[in-house]
N, C-alpha and C positions, 0 to 999 in steps of 0.2 A: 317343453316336455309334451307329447303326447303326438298325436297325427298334427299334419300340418291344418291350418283352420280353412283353407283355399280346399282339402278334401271333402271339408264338415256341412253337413246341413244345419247353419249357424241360425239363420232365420227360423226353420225350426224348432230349432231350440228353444230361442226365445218365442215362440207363438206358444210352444207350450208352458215357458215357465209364467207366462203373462195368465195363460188358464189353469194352469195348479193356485194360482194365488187369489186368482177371481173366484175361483170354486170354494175355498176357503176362507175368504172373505162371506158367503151366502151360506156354509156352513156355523160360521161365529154368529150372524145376524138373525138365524133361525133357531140353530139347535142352542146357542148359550143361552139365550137367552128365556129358554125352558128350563135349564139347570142352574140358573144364580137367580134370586130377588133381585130387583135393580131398586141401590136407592141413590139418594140423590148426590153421594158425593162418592160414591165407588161401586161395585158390583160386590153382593155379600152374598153368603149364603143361608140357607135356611138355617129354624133354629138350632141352637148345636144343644147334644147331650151333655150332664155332667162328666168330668174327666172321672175315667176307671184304672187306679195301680194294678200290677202283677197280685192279683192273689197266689198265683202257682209260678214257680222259677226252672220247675225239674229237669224239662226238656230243654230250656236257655242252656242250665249249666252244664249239661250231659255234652249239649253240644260245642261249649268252650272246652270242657275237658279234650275234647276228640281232636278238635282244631289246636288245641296246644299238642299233641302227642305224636297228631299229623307234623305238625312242624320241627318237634324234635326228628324223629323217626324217618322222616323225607327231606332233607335238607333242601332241594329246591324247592320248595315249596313256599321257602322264605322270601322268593322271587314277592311270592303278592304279598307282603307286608314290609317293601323295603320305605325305608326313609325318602321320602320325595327327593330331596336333592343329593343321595346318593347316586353315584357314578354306575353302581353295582345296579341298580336299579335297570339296568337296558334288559328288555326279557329274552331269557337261555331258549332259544326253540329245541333247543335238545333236552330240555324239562318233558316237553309234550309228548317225546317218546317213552315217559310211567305208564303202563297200565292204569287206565283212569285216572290220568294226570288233573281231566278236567271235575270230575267228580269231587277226587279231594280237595282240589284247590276251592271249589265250591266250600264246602265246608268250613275251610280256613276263611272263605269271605264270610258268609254267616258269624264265625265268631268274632269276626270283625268288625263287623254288626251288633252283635247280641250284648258285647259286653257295653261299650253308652249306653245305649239303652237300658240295661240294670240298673247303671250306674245312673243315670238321670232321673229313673224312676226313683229311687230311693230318694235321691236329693232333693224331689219335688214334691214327693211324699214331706220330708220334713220340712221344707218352705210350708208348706199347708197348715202346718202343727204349729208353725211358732212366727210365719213370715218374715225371715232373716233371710236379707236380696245376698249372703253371702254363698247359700246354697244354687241361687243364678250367677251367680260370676264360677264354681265350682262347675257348672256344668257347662257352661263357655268353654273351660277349661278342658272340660273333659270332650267334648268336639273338637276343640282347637286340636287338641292332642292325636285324637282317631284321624284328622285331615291329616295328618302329617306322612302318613304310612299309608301307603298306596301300592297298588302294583303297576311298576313303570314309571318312566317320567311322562305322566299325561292326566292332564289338565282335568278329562273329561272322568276319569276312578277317581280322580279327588273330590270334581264336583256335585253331583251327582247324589252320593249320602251328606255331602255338606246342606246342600238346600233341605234332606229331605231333614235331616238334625234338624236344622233352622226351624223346620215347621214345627218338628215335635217340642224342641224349646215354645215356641210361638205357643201351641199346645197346652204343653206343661205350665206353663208362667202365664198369661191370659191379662192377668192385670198388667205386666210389663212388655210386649211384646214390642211397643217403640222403643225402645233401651234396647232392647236381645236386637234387631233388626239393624239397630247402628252398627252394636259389635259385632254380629253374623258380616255384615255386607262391606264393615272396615276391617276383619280379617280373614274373608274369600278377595275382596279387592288385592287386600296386601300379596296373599299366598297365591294368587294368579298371576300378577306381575310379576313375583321374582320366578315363578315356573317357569312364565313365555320367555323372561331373558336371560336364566340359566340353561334354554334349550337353544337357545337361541346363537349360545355361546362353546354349548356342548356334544350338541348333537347333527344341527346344523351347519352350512358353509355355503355362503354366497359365492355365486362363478364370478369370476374376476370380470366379463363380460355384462353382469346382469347389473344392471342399476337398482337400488337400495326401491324404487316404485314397482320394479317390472318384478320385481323378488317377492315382494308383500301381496300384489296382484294374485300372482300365482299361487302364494298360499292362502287366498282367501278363494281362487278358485278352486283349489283342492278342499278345503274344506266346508265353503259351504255351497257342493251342487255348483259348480259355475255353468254359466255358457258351453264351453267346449265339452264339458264333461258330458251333460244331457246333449250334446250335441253327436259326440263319439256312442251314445247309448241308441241314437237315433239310425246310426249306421250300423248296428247289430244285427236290426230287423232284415237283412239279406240273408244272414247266412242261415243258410240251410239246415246247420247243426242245433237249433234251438228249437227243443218241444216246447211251443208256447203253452200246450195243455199240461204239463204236467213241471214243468218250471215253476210257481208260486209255490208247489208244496214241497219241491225239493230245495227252493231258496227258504222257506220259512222253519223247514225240521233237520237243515244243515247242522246246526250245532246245537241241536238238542241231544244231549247225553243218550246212548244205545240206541236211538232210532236214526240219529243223524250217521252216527256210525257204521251201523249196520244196513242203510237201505239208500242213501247217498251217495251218487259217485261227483265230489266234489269237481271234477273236471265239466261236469255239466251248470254249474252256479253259475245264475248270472253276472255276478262280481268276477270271477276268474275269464268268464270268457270275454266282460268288460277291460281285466286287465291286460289280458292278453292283445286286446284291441288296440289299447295304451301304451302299450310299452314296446307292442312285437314279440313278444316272449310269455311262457309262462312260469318263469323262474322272478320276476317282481310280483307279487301283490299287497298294494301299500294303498292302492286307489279302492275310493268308494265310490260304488257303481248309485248315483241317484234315484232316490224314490220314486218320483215323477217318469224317470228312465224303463223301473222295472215296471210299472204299471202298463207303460207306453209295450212293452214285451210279451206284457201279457193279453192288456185287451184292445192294444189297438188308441191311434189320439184320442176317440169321442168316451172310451171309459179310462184313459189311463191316471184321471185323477184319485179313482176308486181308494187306492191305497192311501194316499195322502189325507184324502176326506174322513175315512176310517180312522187315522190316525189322530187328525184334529179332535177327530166325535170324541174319542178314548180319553182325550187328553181334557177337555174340559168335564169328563164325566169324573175321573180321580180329582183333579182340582177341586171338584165342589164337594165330593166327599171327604176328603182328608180334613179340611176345611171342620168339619162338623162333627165324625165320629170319634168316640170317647176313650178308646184302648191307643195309649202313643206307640203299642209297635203294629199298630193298622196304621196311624195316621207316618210311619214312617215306610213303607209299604207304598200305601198311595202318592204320598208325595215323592218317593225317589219315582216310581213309576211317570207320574205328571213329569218332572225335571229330566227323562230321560224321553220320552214324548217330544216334548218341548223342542228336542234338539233335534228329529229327524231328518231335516235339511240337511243335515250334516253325519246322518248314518243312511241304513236303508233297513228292507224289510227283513233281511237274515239278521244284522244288529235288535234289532227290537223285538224279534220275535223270542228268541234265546235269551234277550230279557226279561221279556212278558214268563216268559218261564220260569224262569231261575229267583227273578228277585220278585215275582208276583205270583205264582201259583205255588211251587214250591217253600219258600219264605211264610207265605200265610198258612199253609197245612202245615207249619212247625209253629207257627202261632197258634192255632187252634189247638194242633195237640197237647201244648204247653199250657191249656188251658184245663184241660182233662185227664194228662198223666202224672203219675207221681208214682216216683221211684221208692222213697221211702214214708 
């Protein structure tokens, strides 16, 4: 799949993914170690506050209400809450044709959100009152359960609020966090394996041609950043059609809700015109265009680490917060933020930015407000 690698600046590629990784290496060695205490058997963080429950629910519930009534009222919409190993699960691009398909769906993920997190907080509440570990196995349960309902068959909507649960359990339960961390990581082990090999068996198909190495190869080069990919990104910089000045802000406000819509001409993304480089066409886009790739687009080899460095700095700055502050729907916030971070090798800057969005700036101004409004 993709250009032949005899067209590719292959070597390039790899000069630069050897310095995306050197830069980040001098990134971890400097900047972490300003944001974690180091002791002697792990990296901690500072002191942490005492844990603080929901005083106020108003805004949580308002916003379940909505999200349930979206889902009666818009039947696709049921798209993002289907059962992981449903069939039905594959997502309808003819959903996206609603008038603000992405807004409400928004909403439905929030209360897909909002409700464990009620739910856990009570339950931790009453751990505290009488410490009965049966209100931790109750909220195992009630994770287990929110993993299960995703939108799509994909690994990375399931995972994503699984870690960041994990933390808030971690959070919440303080004294037991070795016990929560066996069952978090033996039931995301379990529920990943049977994802990769139900897709594996449902969505995908080996070419009679490809040998069972050169098959696995290749999806490890699609998804994390391979060689050829940053290689095909390297062959972008020719064409003429790419405003390097004004491509970072139209990759980054691409699928932010009415500004992406309205001032974005998606034809200009550097993802689309990456796929288009990939495929010959611009009827497939399935490929993601590397981080390291769009940095390379924008400022050139000697800054094209800029983005990725950014990324790293972000990523251990939530990690050390979430770590310490005392509200678990911050510390779930920060930590999906960290675990979606974490994985940018494997998305780019329109993915994260439209996250940084959705589940980090908006997500927290419903946090806060929930903290201030009340309805009755």
């Amino acid at each position: 799949m993709g250009p032949p690698l005899s067209s590719l600046p292959i070597s390039n590629a790899i000069f630069l993914q050897v310095y995306e990784l050197f830069a980040i290496s001098i990134v971890l060695q400097i900047y972490a170690k300003r944001k974690y205490s180091i002791n002697s058997s792990s990296i901690l963080p500072n002191v942490k506050e005492e844990l603080e429950f929901f005083t106020k629910k108003h805004m949580f519930i308002a916003i379940l209400f909505l999200g349930g009534f979206l889902l009666i009222a818009v039947p696709s919409l049921r798209n993002e809450v289907n059962f992981i190993f449903s069939k039905t699960s594959i997502f309808d691009n003819s959903a996206t044709s609603i008038p603000m398909y992405g807004s409400l769906a928004l909403i439905v993920k929030y209360s897909k959100i909002l409700l464990p997190l009620i739910l856990i907080d009570y339950l931790a509440k009453q751990y505290c009152n009488n410490q009965s570990n049966k209100y931790i196995i109750y909220s195992i349960i009630v994770v287990a359960i929110s993993m299960m309902f995703t939108k799509e068959i994909s690994r990375l909507n399931m995972l994503f609020p699984a870690i960041a649960f994990w933390a808030v359990l971690n959070r919440a339960y303080e004294n037991k966090r070795i016990i929560i961390s066996k069952w978090m990581f033996t039931l995301l082990t379990i529920l990943l394996l049977s994802l990769t090999i139900y897709k594996s068996f449902t969505r995908f198909e080996i070419s009679v041609s490809a040998t069972p190495l050169s098959y696995y190869a290749t999806m490890l080069q699609q998804y994390f950043s391979g060689t050829q990919n940053v290689a095909i990104t390297l062959s972008l910089n020719n064409l003429s059609s790419i405003d390097s000045q004004l491509l970072p802000l139209k990759d980054c406000f691409a699928n932010i809700p009415i500004i992406g819509e309205t001032f974005v001409n998606r034809s200009d993304l550097s993802n689309v015109i990456f796929n288009h480089k990939y495929w010959g066409t611009s009827l497939i886009q399935d490929q993601i265009i590397p981080v390291i790739g769009q940095g390379y687009l924008y400022a050139g080899k000697l800054f094209s680490i800029i983005p990725s460095c950014l990324f790293f700095i972000l990523l251990v700055h939530f990690d050390s917060r979430q770590k310490i502050i005392p509200q678990l729907d911050l510390v779930f916030i920060d930590a999906y933020v960290t675990a979606s971070l974490a994985c940018f090798l494997m998305t780019n800057i329109t993915i994260i930015s439209s996250g940084l969005f959705s589940m980090y700036f908006l997500l927290k101004i419903i946090c806060k407000l929930n903290k201030k409004v009340s309805f009755w």
